[in-house]
N, C-alpha and C positions, 0 to 999 in steps of 0.2 A: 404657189398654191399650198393651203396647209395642208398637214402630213399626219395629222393625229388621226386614229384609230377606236372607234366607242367598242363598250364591250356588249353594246346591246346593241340591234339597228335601230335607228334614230324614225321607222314609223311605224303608223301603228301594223296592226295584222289585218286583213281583208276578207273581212266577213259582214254580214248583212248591215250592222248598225255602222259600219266603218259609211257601206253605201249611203245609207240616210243621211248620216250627218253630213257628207259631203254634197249632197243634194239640196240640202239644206242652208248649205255657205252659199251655193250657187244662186238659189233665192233671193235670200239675203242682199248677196252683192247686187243684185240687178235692180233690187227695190230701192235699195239704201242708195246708193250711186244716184237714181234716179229723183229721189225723194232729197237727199242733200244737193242737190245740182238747182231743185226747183229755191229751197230754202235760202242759197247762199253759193253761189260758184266758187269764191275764196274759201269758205269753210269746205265745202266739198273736197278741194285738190287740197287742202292742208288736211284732212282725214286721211284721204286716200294718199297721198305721198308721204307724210309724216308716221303715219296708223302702220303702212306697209313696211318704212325704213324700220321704225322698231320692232313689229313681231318677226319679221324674218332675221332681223342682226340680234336679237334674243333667239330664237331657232336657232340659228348658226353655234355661236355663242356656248349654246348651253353644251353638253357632252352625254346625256341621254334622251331616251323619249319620255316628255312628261304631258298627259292629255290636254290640258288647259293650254299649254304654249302652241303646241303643236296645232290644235284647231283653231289657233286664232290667228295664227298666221295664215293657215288656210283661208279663213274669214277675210283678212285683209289683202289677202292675194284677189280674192274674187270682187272687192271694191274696186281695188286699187286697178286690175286686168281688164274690169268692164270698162273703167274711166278710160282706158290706155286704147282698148280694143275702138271705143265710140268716135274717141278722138280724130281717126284720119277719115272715118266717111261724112263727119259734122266741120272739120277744118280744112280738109281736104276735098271734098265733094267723091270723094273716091267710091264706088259700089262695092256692096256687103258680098257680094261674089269677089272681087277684086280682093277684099281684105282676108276674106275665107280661103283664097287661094295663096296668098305669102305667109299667111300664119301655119298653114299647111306644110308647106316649104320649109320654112322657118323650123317648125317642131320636127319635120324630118331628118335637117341638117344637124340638129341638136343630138336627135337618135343613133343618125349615122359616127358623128365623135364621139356620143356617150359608149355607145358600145366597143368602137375601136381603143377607146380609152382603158375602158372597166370590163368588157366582156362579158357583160352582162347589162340587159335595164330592169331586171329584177328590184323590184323595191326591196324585198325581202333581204338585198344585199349592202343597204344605205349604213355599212358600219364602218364608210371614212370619210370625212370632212371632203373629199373631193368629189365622189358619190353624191353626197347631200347637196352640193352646189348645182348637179348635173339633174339635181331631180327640182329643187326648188326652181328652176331655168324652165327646165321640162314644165310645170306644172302652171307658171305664168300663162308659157305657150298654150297647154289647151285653154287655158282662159281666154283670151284671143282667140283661137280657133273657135270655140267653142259661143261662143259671142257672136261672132260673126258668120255663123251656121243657123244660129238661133234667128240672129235677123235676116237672113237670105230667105230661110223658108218663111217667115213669117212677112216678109215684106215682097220681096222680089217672085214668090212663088205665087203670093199671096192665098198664103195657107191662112195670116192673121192668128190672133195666139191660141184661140183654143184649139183647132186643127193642129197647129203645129204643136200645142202636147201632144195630142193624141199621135200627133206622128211620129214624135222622139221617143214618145213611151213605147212604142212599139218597135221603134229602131235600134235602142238603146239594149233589147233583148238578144236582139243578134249578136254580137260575139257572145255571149253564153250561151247563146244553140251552138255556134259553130266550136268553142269549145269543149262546150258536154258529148259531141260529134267526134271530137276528134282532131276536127278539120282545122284549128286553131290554136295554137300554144296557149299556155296562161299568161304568159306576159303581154304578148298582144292583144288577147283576151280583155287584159285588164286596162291598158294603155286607151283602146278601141272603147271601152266602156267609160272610162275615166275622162276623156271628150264630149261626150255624149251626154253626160251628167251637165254640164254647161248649158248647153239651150235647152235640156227639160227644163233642168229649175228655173231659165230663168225666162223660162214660158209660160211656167205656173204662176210663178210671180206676176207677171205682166197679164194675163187673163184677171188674176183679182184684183191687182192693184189701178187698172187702168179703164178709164170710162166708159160707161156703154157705147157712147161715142164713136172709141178706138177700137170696140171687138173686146173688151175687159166688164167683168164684173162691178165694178165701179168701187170699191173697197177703197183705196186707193193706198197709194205707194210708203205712205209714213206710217199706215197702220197695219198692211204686210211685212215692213222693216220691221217693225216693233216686236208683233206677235212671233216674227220669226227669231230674233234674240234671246227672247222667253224662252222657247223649244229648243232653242241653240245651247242657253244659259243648264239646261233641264240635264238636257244628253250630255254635255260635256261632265256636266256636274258630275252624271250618272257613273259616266265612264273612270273618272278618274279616281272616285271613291271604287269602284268594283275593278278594275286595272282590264279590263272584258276586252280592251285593245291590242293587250301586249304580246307580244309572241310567245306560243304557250311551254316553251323550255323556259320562256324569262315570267310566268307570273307567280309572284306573290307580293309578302307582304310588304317587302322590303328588296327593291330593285338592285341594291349594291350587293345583294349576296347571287348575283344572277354569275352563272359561271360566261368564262373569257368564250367568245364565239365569232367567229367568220361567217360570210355568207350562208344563208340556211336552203337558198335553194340558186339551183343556177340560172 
């Protein structure tokens, strides 16, 4: 495993626009998945398996946090998660409950050696190359979980997708009450939220982009893709010219002059 050490943590800080944007990937993904899958199934798995292999072996690769890489691997984590996620209940016949429950598993088991590892699942702490492997792992998994939560309630509940916004949007509040309570650390806080973000967006997505037919607005899938790249293209932009991400002992103008630091929180 590599053994290199950054002098910044390699994401960004967790604050409001951190939320959006990330809600925003999870859209994204579910539109775009969708919309290339109907286009061309070859083109699709060479996006999403090619698209994915490069922005995460760029992430890895690089040795600080820079906005544009970093959300675009998020971006192709969430093509790339849905395709993977879709895969065993469309090849396999397997139920979105069934696949809600291993991906479950799955991210627990993850959690359990991440922490016995690092002692911490603090993001705030992702300043070693082994860290960062333990998170970009972690973060496929809620894509899967989070995918296959999104179509349990939407299918198998049959909440269908505009209910089922409404019901993650108001799910999704919960660890931030039980946080601002008390009753909930931040890191779980944020892990519980960071789930959660997954079948909103990508219930929002599918209510505009899918036919009246299906319970959707009828917009449809290649022009929620679109529009959501725009807004993606926008904030990234935004972010990386204003540094509004970075952790605020590392912002200015010029990131190399950021002093040597270790985890910032436990």
């Amino acid at each position: 495993m590599d053994t290199r050490t950054f002098r910044v943590p390699k994401v960004p800080e967790v604050f409001v626009l951190f939320w959006v944007v990330k809600l925003l990937t999870t859209g994204i993904g579910e539109a775009g998945s969708d919309y290339l899958a109907k286009v061309n199934l070859l083109l699709a798995a060479a996006v999403g398996v090619f698209g994915f292999w490069l922005a995460i072996r760029a992430q890895l690769r690089a040795t600080r946090y820079e906005p544009v890489r970093y959300w675009v691997a998020v971006l192709m984590v969430a093509i790339f998660g849905t395709m993977c996620a879709d895969g065993p209940h469309l090849v396999l016949g397997t139920p979105y409950w069934f696949d809600s429950a291993v991906c479950a598993l799955a991210l627990g088991a993850l959690f359990v050696w991440w922490q016995r590892s690092e002692g911490t699942l603090s993001v705030h702490s992702i300043t070693t190359a082994r860290r960062e492997r333990f998170y970009w792992t972690a973060v496929l998994l809620t894509f899967g979980l989070g995918t296959a939560l999104g179509d349990t309630a939407a299918f198998n509940a049959h909440l269908g997708y505009s209910k089922a916004t409404l019901f993650f949007g108001v799910v999704i509040l919960v660890p931030l009450v039980l946080w601002r309570l008390g009753v909930l650390n931040a890191v779980a806080a944020f892990w519980g939220s960071y789930v959660l973000t997954r079948p909103l967006g990508a219930s929002i997505a599918d209510w505009l982009g899918k036919p009246s037919a299906k319970g959707g607005l009828g917009v449809g899938d290649g022009i929620v893709f679109a529009v959501g790249l725009v807004v993606f293209a926008i904030l990234v932009g935004y972010l990386a010219r204003t540094h509004q991400e970075i952790e605020v002992p590392f912002r200015s103008g010029n990131l190399d002059l950021a002093p040597d630091s270790g985890p910032l929180s436990p």
